[in-house]
C-alpha positions in Angstrom: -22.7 -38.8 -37.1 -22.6 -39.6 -33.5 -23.6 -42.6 -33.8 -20.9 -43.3 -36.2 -18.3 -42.4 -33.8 -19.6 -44.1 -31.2 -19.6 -47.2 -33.3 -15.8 -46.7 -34.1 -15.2 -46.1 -31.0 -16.2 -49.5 -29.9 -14.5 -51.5 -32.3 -11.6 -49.6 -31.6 -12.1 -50.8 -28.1 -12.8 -54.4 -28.9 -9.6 -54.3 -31.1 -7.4 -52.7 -28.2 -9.0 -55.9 -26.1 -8.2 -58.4 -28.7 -4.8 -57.6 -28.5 -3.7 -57.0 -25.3 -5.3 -60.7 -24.3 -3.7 -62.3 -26.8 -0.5 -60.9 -25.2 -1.1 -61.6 -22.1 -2.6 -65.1 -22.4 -0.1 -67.2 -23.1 2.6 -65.6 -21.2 0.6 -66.4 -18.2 -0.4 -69.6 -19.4 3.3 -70.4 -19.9 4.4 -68.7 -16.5 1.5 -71.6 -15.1 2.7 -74.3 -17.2 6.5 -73.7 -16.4 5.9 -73.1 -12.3 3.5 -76.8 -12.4 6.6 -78.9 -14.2 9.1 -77.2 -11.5 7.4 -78.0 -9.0 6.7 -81.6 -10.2 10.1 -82.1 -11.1 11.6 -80.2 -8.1 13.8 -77.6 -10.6 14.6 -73.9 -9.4 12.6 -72.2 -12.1 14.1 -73.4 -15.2 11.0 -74.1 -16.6 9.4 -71.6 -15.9 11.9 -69.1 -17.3 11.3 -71.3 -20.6 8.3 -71.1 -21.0 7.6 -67.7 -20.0 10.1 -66.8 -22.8 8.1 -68.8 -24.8 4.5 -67.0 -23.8 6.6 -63.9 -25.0 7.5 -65.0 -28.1 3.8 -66.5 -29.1 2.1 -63.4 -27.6 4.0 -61.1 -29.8 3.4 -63.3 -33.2 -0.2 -63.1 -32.1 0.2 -59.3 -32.2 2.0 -59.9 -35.6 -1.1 -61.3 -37.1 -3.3 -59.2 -35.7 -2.2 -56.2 -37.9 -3.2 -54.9 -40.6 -2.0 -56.4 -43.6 -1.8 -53.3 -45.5 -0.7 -50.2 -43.3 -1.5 -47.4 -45.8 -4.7 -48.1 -46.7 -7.3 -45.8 -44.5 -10.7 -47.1 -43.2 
């Protein structure tokens, strides 16, 4: 049985993992993105506001397919 746990326990870890990067990717990648077109096309941080809203929106659709399609059901 400990094994069993210990098993669980890891996915649940690798599942806790999968999520919080695919939050946290693209709002950095769009924070990135947005600072390099300000800087090349000298804006105060419009872009970069954009995009970051952006990263937010995409991160938390990736955390809206992540879960489970059916709630109820127990593993």
């Amino acid at each position: 049985m400990k094994k069993k746990d210990n098993k669980n326990m890891l996915i649940g870890l690798a599942y806790i993992t999968q999520v919080g990067l695919s939050i946290v990717t693209p709002i950095i990648l769009g924070a990135y993105l947005g600072n390099w077109l300000d800087r090349k096309f000298h804006t105060d941080m419009i872009f970069s506001i954009v995009f970051i809203i952006i990263g937010t929106l995409a991160g938390f659709l990736n955390l809206f397919k992540l879960g489970p399609k059916n709630p109820d059901k127990k593993e």
